[in-house]
N, C-alpha and C positions, 0 to 999 in steps of 0.2 A: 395568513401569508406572512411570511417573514419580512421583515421592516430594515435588513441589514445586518451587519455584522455588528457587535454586541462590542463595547469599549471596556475592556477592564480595567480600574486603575491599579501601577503597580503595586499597592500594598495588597490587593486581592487577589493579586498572581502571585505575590509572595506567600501570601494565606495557602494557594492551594500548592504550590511547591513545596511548603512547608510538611502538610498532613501527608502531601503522597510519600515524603520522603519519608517519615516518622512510620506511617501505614509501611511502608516497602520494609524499612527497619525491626520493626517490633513483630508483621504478620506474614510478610513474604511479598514477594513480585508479582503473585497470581491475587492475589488480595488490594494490592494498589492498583492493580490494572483494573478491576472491579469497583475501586473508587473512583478510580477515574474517566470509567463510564457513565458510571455515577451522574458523577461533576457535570459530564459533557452534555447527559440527556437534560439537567436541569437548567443549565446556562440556555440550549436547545428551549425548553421549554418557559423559562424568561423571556426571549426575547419575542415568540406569538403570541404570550400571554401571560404579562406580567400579572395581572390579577388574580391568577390562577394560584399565587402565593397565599399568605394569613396575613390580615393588618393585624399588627403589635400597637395601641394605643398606649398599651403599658409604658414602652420603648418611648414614642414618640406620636404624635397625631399623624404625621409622614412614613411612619415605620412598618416594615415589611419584611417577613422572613420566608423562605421558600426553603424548604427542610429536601437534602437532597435524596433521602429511602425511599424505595421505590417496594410493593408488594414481594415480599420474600425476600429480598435485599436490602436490611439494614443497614443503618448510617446515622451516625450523632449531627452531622455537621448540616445547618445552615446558611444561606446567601444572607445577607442582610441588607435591604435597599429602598429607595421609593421611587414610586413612579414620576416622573417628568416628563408632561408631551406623552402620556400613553407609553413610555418607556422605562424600562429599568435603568435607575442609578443605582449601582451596584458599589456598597462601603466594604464588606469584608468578606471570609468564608469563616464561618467559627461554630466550633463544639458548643453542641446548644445547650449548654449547663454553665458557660463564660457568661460573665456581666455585658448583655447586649448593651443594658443601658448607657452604661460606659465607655463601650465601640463606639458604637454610636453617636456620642459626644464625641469621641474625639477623633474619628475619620471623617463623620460630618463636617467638620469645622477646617479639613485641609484643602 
């Protein structure tokens, strides 16, 4: 059961504004509209169940990635978040070959 609507903060709407426009740019407007269902089923699927993610110990002892490819439809990019109260805290959207660790530090700490 869905627990609400989902809070993103703005540097993580800028993340996905970023890639759809760069996607829209580089592969075309039927290709970002593809990521951006992408996006939407994975944000969707965050918020019933954030654990359905990978913990990243690597990242952080808190740290959590949810890779947004779905079977047949490829995609680099990950959420990066931990759970709070059974929910998602949601730090960025980022190509999963970026320094998480990094992100990490430093959207955590805004």
């Amino acid at each position: 059961m869905p627990r609400g609507r989902l809070q993103l903060p703005l540097a993580t709407r800028q993340d996905i504004l970023d890639v759809l426009k760069f996607t829209r740019d580089r592969f075309g407007a039927t290709k970002a509209q593809d990521y951006a269902s992408l996006i939407r089923l994975a944000l969707r699927d965050l918020v019933l169940s954030p654990r359905t993610g990978q913990p990243r110990q690597d990242i952080d002892a808190d740290a959590w990635i949810y890779p947004i490819t779905r079977p047949g439809r490829k995609a680099r990019h990950v959420f990066l978040y931990e759970i709070v109260n059974d929910e998602p805290r949601i730090y960025g959207f980022f190509y999963d070959a970026m320094d998480l660790i990094r992100k990490w530090q430093t959207r955590k700490l805004r």
